[in-house]
C-alpha positions in Angstrom: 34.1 22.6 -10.0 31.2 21.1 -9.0 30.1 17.3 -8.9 26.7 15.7 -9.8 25.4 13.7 -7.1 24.2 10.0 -8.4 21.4 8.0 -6.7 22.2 4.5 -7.5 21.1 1.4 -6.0 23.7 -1.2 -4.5 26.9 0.9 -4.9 27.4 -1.0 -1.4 25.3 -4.4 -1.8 23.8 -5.0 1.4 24.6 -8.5 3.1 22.1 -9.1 5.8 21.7 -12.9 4.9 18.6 -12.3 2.5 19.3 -14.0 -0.5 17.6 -11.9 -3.1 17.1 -8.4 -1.9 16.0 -6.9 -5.4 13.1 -9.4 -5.6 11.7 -8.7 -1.9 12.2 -4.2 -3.2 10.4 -5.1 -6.1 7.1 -6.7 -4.1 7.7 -3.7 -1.5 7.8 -1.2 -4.6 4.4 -2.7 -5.4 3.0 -2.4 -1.9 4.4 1.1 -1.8 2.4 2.0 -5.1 -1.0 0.4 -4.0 -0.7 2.1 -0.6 -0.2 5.8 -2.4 -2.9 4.9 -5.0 -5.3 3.7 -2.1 -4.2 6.5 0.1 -5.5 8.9 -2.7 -8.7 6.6 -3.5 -9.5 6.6 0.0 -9.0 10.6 0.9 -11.0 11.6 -2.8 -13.7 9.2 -0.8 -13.5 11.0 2.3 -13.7 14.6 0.1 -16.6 13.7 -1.8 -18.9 11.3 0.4 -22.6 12.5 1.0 -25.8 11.0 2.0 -27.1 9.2 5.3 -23.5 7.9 6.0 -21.5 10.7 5.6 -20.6 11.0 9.1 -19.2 7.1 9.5 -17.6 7.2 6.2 -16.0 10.6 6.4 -14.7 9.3 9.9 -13.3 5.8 8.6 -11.9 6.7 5.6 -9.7 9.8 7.4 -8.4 7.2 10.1 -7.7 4.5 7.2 -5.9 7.1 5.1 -4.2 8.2 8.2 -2.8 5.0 8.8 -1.9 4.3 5.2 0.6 7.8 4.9 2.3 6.9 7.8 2.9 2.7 7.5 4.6 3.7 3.7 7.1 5.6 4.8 7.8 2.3 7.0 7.3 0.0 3.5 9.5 2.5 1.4 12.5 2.7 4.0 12.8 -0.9 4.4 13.0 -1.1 0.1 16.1 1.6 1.0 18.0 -0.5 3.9 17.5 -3.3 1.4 19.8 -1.0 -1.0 17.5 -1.1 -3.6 15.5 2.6 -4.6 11.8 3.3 -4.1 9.7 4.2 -6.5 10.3 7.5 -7.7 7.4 8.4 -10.5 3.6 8.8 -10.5 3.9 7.0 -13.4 5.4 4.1 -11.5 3.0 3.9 -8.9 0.2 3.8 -11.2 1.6 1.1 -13.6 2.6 -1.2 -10.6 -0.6 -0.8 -8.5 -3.6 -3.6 -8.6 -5.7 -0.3 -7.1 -8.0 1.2 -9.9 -10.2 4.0 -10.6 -14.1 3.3 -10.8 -15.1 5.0 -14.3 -18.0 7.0 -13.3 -18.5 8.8 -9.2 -19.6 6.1 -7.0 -22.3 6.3 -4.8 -21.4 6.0 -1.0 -22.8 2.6 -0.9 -20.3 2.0 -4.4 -17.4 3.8 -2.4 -17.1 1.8 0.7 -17.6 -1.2 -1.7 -15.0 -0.1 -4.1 -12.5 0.5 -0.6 -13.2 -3.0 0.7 -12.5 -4.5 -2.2 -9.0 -2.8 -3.1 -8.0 -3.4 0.5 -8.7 -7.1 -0.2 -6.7 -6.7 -3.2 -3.7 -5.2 -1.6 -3.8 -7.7 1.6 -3.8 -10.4 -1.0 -0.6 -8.8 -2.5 1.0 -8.7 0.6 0.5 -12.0 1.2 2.4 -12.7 -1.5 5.1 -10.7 -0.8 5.2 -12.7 2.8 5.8 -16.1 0.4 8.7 -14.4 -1.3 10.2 -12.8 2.0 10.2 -16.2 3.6 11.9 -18.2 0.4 14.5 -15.5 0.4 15.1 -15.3 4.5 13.8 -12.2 4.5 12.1 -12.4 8.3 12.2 -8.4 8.5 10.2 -8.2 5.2 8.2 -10.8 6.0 6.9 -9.5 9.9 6.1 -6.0 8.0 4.5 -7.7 5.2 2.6 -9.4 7.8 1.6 -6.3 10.3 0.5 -4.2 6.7 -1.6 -7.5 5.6 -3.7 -7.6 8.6 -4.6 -3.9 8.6 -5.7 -4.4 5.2 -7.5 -7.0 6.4 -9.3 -6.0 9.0 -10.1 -1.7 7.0 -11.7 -4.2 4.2 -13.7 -6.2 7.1 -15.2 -2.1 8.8 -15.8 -1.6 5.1 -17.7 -4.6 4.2 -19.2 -4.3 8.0 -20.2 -0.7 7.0 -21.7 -1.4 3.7 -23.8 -4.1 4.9 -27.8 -3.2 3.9 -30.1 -4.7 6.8 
């Protein structure tokens, strides 16, 4: 006879002292789907970058999206000690990421651009999720909330750095 295996989130609730541990998976969830949707942005970038910056760009953009594949394994393993399921769908990752697709092929002037801002956009997100971890005494949420901000941080600061005409 054989038995389905069920994934389901909470069949033992975790009790670590954070008070709402579906609210601080849900802001991870989102920082799980910007990171895959920037890790894709970032590596279609590296791809298709040409011109007098190729070298610098090609080389950035591989150690950012380097960075990026192995941090969200971090993200997405703390949303699974909190007992709550990460993101299983494309689908998912789109709808719930602030990261969006240019509508025509940027230049690589328009890619680094485009990169700096998104990695703006995501610090900014994780700043929030730093708010929520602290309200809910979430310290472990918050101190990796805190380590992914300030890479985001400082890849938009190379970027903008980069981009910068003389």
């Amino acid at each position: 006879m054989s038995q389905e295996m069920q994934v389901v989130p909470h069949s033992n609730p975790v009790k670590t002292g954070v008070k709402d541990t579906k609210a601080i998976a849900e802001g991870l969830s989102k920082a799980v789907a910007d990171t895959y949707r920037l890790i894709f942005k970032t590596h279609a970038y590296h791809w298709n970058v040409e011109g007098p910056m190729f070298f610098s760009i090609h080389h950035l953009t591989e150690e950012q999206y380097g960075e990026m594949f192995a941090a969200v394994d971090v993200v997405a393993e703390r949303i699974r000690a909190l007992g709550e399921l990460t993101p299983m769908m494309l689908s998912e990752i789109t709808d719930m990421s602030v990261i969006k697709d240019l509508k025509k092929i940027p230049s690589a002037l328009e890619m680094i651009e485009d990169l700096a801002k998104d990695h703006a956009a995501v610090a900014r997100r994780y700043h929030d999720l730093i708010e929520l971890s602290e309200e809910e005494r979430d310290p472990v949420t918050a101190d990796l909330a805190t380590a992914r901000s300030a890479f985001h941080e400082q890849a938009a600061w190379m970027l903008r750095a980069t981009a910068k005409q003389p």
